[in-house]
MIKOL-470120 format. One line per 5 residues: number of its first residue (from 1); their letters; for each residue x, y, z of C-alpha. Coordinates in Angstrom, 2 decimals. Layout:
N
NUM> A> X/Y/Z  ...;
This chain:
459
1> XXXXX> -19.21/33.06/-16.44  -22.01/31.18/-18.11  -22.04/27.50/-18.04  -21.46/25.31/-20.23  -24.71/23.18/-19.21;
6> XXXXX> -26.68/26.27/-18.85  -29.12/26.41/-21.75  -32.25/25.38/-20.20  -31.80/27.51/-16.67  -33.45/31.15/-16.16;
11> XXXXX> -31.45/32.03/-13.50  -27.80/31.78/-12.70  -26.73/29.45/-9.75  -26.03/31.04/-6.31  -22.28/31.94/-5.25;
16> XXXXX> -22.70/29.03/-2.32  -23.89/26.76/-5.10  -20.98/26.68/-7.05  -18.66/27.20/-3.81  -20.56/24.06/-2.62;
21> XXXXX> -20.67/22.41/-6.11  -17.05/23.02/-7.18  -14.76/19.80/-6.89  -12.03/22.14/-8.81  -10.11/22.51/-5.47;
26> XXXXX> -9.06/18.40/-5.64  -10.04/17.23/-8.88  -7.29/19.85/-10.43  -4.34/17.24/-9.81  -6.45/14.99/-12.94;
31> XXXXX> -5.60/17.81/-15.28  -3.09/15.99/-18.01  -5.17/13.00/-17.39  -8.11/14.80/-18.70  -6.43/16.65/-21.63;
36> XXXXX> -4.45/13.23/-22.65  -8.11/11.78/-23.23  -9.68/14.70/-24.83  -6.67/14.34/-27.56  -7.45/10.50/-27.85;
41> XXXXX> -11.45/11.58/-27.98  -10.85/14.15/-30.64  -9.02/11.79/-32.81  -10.83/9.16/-32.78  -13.97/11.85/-33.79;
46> XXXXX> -12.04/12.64/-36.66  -11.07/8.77/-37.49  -14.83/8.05/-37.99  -15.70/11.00/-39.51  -18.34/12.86/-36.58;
51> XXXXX> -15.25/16.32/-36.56  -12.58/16.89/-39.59  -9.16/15.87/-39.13  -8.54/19.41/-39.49  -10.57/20.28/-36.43;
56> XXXXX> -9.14/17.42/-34.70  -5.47/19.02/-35.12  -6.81/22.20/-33.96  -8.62/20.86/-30.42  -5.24/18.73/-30.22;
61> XXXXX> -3.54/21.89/-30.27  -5.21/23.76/-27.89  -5.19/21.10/-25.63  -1.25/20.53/-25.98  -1.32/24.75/-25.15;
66> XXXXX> -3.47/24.32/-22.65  -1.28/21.47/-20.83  1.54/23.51/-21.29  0.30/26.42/-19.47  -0.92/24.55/-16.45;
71> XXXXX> 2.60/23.08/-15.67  3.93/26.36/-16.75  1.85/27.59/-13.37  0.07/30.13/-15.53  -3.47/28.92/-15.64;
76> XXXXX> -6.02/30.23/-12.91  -8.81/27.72/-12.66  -12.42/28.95/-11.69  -14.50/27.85/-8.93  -17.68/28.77/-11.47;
81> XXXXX> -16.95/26.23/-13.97  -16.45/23.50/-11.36  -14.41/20.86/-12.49  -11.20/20.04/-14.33  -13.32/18.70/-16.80;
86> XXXXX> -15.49/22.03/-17.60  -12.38/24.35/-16.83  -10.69/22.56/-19.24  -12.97/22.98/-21.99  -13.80/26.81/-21.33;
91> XXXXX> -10.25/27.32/-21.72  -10.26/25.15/-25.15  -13.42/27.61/-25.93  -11.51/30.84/-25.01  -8.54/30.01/-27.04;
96> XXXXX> -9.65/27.79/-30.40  -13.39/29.55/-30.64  -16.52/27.56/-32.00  -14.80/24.60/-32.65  -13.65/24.04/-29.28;
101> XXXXX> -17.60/23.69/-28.61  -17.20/20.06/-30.53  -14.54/17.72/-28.70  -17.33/16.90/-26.32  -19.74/15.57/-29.26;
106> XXXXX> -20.69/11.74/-27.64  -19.25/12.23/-24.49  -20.71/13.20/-20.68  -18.60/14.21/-17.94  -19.90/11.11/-16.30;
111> XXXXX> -17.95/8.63/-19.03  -15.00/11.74/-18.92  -14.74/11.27/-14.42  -14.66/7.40/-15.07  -12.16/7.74/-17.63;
116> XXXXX> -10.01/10.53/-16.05  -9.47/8.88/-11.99  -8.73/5.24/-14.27  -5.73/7.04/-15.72  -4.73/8.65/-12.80;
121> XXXXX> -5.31/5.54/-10.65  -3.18/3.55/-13.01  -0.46/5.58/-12.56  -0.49/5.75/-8.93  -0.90/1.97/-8.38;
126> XXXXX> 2.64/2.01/-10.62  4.22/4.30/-8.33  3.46/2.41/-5.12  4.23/-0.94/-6.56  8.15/0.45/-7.40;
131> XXXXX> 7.72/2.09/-3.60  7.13/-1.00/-2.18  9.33/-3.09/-4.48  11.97/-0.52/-3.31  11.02/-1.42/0.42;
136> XXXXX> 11.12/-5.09/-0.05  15.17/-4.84/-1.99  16.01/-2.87/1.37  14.51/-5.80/3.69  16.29/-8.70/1.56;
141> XXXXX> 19.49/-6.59/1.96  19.27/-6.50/5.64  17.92/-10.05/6.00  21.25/-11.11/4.19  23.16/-9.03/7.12;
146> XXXXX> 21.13/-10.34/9.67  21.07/-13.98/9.23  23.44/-15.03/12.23  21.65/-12.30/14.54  19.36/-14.82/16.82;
151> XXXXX> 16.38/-12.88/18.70  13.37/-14.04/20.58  10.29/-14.78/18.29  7.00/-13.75/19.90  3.60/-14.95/20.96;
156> XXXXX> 1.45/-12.60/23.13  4.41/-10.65/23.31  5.84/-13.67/25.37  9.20/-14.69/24.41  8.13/-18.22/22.64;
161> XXXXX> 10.91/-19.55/20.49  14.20/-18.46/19.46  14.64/-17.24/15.44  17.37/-14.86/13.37  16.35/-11.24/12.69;
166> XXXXX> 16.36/-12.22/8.77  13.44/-14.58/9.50  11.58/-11.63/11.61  12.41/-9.25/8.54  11.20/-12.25/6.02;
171> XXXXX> 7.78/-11.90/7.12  7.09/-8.52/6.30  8.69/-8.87/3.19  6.21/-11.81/2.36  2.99/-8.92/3.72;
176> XXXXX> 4.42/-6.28/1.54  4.71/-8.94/-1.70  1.06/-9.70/-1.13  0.10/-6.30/-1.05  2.15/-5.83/-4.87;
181> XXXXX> -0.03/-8.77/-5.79  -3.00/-7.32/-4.87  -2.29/-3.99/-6.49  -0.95/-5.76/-9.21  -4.40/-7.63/-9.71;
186> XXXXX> -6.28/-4.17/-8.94  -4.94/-2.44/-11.76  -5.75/-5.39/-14.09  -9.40/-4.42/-13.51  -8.63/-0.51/-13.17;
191> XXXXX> -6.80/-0.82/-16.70  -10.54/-0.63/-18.59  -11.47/1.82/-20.57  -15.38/3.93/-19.61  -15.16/6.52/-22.35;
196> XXXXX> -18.64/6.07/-24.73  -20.74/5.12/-22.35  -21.75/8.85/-22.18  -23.90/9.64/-19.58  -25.41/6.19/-19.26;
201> XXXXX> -26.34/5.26/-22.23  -24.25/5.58/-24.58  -24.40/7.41/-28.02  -25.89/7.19/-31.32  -22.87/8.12/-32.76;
206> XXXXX> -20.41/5.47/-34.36  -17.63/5.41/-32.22  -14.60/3.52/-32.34  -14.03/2.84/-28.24  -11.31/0.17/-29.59;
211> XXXXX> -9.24/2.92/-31.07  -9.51/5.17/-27.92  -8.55/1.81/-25.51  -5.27/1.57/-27.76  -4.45/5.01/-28.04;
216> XXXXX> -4.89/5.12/-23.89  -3.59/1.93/-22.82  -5.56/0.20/-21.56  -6.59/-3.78/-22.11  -9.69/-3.37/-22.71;
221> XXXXX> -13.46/-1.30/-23.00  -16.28/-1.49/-20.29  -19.10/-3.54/-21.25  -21.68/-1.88/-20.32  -22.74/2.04/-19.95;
226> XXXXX> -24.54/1.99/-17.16  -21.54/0.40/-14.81  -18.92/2.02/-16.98  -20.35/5.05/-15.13  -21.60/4.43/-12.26;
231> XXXXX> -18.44/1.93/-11.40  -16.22/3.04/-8.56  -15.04/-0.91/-7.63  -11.42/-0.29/-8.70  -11.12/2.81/-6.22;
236> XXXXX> -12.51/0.63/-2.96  -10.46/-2.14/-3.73  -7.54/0.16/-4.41  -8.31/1.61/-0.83  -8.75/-1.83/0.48;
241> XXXXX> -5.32/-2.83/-1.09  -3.76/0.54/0.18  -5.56/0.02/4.03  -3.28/-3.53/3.88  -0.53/-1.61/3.02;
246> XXXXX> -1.16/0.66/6.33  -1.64/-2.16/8.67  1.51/-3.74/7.68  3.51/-0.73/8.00  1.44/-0.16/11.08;
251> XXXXX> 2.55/-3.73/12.63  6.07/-3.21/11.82  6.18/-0.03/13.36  4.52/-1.03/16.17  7.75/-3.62/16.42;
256> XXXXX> 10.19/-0.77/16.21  8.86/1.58/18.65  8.86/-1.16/21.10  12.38/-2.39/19.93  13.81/1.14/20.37;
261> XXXXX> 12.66/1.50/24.06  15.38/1.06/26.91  12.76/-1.81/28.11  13.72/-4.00/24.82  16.94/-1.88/23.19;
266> XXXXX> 17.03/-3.74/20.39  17.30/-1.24/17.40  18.27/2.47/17.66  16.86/4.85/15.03  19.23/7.16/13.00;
271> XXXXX> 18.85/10.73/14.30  17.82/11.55/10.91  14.89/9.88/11.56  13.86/10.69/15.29  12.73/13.48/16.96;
276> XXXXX> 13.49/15.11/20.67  11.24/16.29/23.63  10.40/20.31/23.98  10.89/19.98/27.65  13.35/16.69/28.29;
281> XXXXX> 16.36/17.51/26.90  17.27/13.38/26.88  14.18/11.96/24.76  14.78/10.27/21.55  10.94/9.56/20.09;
286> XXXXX> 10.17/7.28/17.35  8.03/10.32/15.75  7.98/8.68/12.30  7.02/5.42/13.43  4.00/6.24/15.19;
291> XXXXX> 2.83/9.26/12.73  2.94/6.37/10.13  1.08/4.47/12.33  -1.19/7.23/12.77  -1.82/7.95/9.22;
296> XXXXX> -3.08/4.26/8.86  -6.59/5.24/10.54  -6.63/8.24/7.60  -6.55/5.53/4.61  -8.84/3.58/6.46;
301> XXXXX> -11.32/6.24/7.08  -10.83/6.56/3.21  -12.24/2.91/2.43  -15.11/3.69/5.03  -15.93/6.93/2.64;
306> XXXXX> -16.34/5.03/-0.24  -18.21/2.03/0.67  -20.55/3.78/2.46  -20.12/6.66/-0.49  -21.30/3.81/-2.73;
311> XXXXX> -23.96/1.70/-0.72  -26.97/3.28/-1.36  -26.86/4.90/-4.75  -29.23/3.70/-7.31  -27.71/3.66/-11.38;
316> XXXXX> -25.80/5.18/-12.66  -24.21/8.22/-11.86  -25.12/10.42/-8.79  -23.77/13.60/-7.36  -22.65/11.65/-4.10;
321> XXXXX> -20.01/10.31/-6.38  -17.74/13.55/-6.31  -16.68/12.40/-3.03  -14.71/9.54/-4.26  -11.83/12.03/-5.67;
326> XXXXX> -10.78/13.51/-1.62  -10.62/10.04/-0.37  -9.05/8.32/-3.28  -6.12/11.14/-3.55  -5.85/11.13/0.31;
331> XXXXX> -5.26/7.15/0.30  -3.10/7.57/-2.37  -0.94/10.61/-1.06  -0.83/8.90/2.20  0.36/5.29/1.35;
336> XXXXX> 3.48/6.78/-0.74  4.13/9.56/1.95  4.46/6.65/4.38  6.52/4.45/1.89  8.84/7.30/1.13;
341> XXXXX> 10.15/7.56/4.49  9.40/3.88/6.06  12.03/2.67/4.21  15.08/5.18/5.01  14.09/5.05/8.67;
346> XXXXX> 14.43/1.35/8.24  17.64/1.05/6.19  19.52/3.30/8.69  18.43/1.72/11.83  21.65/0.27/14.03;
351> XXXXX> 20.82/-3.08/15.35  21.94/-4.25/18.88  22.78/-7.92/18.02  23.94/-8.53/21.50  20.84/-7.28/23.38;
356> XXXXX> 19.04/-9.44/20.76  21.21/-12.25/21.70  20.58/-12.08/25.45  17.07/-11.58/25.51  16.62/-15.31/23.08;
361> XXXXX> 18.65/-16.87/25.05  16.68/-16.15/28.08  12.80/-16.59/28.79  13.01/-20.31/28.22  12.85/-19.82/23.93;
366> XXXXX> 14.46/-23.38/24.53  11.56/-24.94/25.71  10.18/-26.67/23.15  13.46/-27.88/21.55  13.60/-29.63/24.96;
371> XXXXX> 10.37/-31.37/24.01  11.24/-32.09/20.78  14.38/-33.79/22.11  12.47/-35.79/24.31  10.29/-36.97/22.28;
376> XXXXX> 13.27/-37.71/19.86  14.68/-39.90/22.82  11.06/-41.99/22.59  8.55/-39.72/25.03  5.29/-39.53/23.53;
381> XXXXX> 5.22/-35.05/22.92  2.95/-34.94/25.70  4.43/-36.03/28.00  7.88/-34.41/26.93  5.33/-31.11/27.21;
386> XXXXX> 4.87/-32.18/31.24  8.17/-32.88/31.72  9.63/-29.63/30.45  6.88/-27.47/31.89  8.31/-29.04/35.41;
391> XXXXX> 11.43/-28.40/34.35  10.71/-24.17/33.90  8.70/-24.54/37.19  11.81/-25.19/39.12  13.68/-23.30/36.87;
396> XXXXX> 11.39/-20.09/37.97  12.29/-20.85/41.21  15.76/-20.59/41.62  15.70/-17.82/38.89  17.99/-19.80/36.62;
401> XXXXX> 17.43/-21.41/32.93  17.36/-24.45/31.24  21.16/-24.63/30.22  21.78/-23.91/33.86  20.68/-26.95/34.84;
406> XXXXX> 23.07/-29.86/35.51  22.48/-33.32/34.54  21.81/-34.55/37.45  18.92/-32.51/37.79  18.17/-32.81/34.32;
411> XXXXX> 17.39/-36.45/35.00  14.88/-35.78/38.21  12.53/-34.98/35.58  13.51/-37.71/32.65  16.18/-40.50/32.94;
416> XXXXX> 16.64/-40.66/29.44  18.11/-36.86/29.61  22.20/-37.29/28.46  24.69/-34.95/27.66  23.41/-34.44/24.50;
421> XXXXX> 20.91/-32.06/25.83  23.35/-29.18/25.93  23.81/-28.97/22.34  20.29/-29.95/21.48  18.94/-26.85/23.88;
426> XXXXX> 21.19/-24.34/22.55  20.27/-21.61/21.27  21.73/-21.42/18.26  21.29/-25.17/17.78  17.57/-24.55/18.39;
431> XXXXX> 17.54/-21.70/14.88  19.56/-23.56/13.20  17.88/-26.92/13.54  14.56/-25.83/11.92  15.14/-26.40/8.45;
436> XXXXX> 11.38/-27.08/7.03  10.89/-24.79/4.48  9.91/-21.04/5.43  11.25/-21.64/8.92  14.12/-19.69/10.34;
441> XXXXX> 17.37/-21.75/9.93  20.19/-19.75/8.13  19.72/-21.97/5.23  16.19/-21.87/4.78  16.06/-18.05/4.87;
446> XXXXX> 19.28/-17.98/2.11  16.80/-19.94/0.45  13.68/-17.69/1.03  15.99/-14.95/0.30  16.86/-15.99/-3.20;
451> XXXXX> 13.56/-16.98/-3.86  11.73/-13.59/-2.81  14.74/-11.36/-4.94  13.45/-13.45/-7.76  9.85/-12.51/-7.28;
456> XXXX> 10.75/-8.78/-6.46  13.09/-8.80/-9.47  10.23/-9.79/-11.67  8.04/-6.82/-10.67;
């Protein structure tokens, strides 16, 4: 097959050339992305007057065949014409004759890439926004049934201070709402329209970009030809906002796998949603948690490829720039994948409230209420800080905790100490006494609760 850009070439390009040369393996999947610009292209040709509005019908038609065909599975696409872009148009060729040879009057395939993987992006950052607005419904719905279920809060993974599984929950739902924002913000700048900035320069041609913008959707029209082509921004930071995604679902399953071990046994994963051993016949693994953690290192790996893709390249476009597509789709394809099933894993998972329970109630989480109550009683903090720290020392020794202790020993480490300790070192006191807002009493998180289902509700 003779290409399309072969006019001034004696010779035709080696077998491993266009093997090597072909991005038609990947860049297939931007197929209705590229015919659902052509259309907009040849119309607005025929709106100021460079193709007749007869030819524009006909190119519109055998684009709308061609479209049809492809998700009818009965399109073959060639390695020789290399792209989606040039298979595309042979086809138009094959099936509409010499007028198929105009739609690409005024346009490059460098303007037609930048305009195709903006469409395509678009959509994508759409479909993991309602993924992860999904994922954030299903944490709000188990926060609400997890409000009275106290557990140990962490530092150092230390048991530091006792909080309620809602507030634990809470704070991934606040990582995955800042990762909607960012998306959100990303596709404000994805959302701009490249095509007439031809190769990099534009055209002499009088074309109504405006018109295109509209017909495409998007806000607005790149400013410039030379970064209209060249410009692969809105895929890094897309990556970037996709490699936050992956460490937050990388955290959080870090949690569960460690909450699902006989050590902790704090959460049990549905069977749907854990795997066994070949060999021992009594293993339940946490497969899905740890692929998903696994998978993070892929999107990141896919942010590495394009900045470094990017970092040298002079203007404006540059072969290099083919590479973007494999890492782009990967970090796309990978983010959902782990979406899709982070969520079910996490809605059916069986929570041990009483093992939760007896582990915050143990490892002195009541520490620093004891401070607090101290200080409440007139002891500067530090001091209350010594005092309590003595207190766990001799505590330690006689393998007992703090509510263990009787007043009378209570008081060889503060006279002020009354019965009012009890309550004020209990655990459930100590949750529910932390009111501030964003901290972890049951009224606070009703309140962060109601608050976050508004945000989520407005996405």
């Amino acid at each position: 097959m003779s290409k399309l850009w072969g006019g001034r070439f004696q010779k035709e390009t080696d077998s491993l050339v266009d093997d090597f040369h072909s991005s038609i393996s990947f860049d297939s999947r931007l197929y209705k992305y590229d015919i659902t610009g052509s259309i907009a292209h040849a119309a607005m040709l025929a709106r100021v007057g460079i193709i007749s509005l007869e030819e524009s019908e006909t190119i519109t038609r055998g684009l709308q065949g061609i479209l049809a065909d492809i998700e009818a599975g009965l399109v073959e696409f060639s390695v020789s014409a290399e792209d989606i872009h040039m298979n595309v148009e042979q086809l138009l060729i094959e099936r509409i004759g010499e007028v198929g040879k105009k739609l690409h009057t005024a346009r490059s395939r460098n303007d037609q890439v930048a305009l195709d993987v903006r469409m395509y992006l678009r959509d994508e950052i759409d479909a993991v926004l309602e993924l992860l607005g999904q994922l954030n419904v299903t944490l709000l719905d188990l926060a609400e049934q997890h409000i009275d279920t106290v557990m140990p809060g962490y530092t150092h993974l230390q048991r530091a201070q006792p909080v309620n599984l809602a507030h634990h929950l809470l704070a991934y739902c606040q990582m995955f709402y800042r990762d909607m924002d960012r998306l959100r913000d990303c596709r404000r700048r994805v959302n701009v329209m490249p095509l007439g900035a031809g190769a990099l320069a534009g055209t002499t041609f009088p074309l109504d970009r405006a018109f295109v913008a509209r017909e495409l959707g998007f806000d607005a029209i790149t400013e410039n030809s030379l970064d209209a082509v060249s410009d692969r921004d809105f895929a890094v930071e897309f990556a970037a906002a996709a490699a936050l995604v992956m460490v937050h679902l990388s955290r959080f399953c870090e949690e569960i796998i460690l909450w699902s071990t006989s050590e902790f046994s704090f959460v049990e994963l549905d069977d749907a949603y854990s795997t066994g051993s070949s060999m021992m016949p009594q293993k339940k693994n946490p497969d899905v948690a740890e692929l998903i953690k696994g998978k993070s290192g892929r999107v990141f790996g896919d942010l590495t490829t394009l900045l470094v893709m990017l970092k040298g390249l002079p203007l404006a476009y540059n072969k290099d720039m083919q590479e973007d597509k494999e890492a782009l789709f990967d970090a796309v394809d990978t983010v959902k994948k782990c979406l899709l099933i982070f969520r079910p894993m996490l809605a059916t998972m069986r929570v041990k409230k009483d093992n939760l329970a007896r582990a915050a109630r143990g490892g002195f989480t009541n520490a620093t209420d004891l401070a607090d109550y101290l200080v409440e009683k007139g002891v500067p903090f530090r001091e209350a800080h010594e005092i309590v720290g003595r207190a766990v020392a001799y505590c330690i020794e006689r393998a007992g905790n703090l509510d263990d202790l009787t007043l009378e020993e209570f008081n060889r480490f503060s006279p002020v100490i009354d019965e009012e300790v009890y309550s004020a070192i209990g655990i459930d006191h100590c949750v529910a006494a932390r009111k501030v807002p964003g901290g972890p009493a049951p009224e606070a998180v009703r309140e962060s609760i109601a608050k976050m289902r508004g945000r989520v509700g407005l996405l």
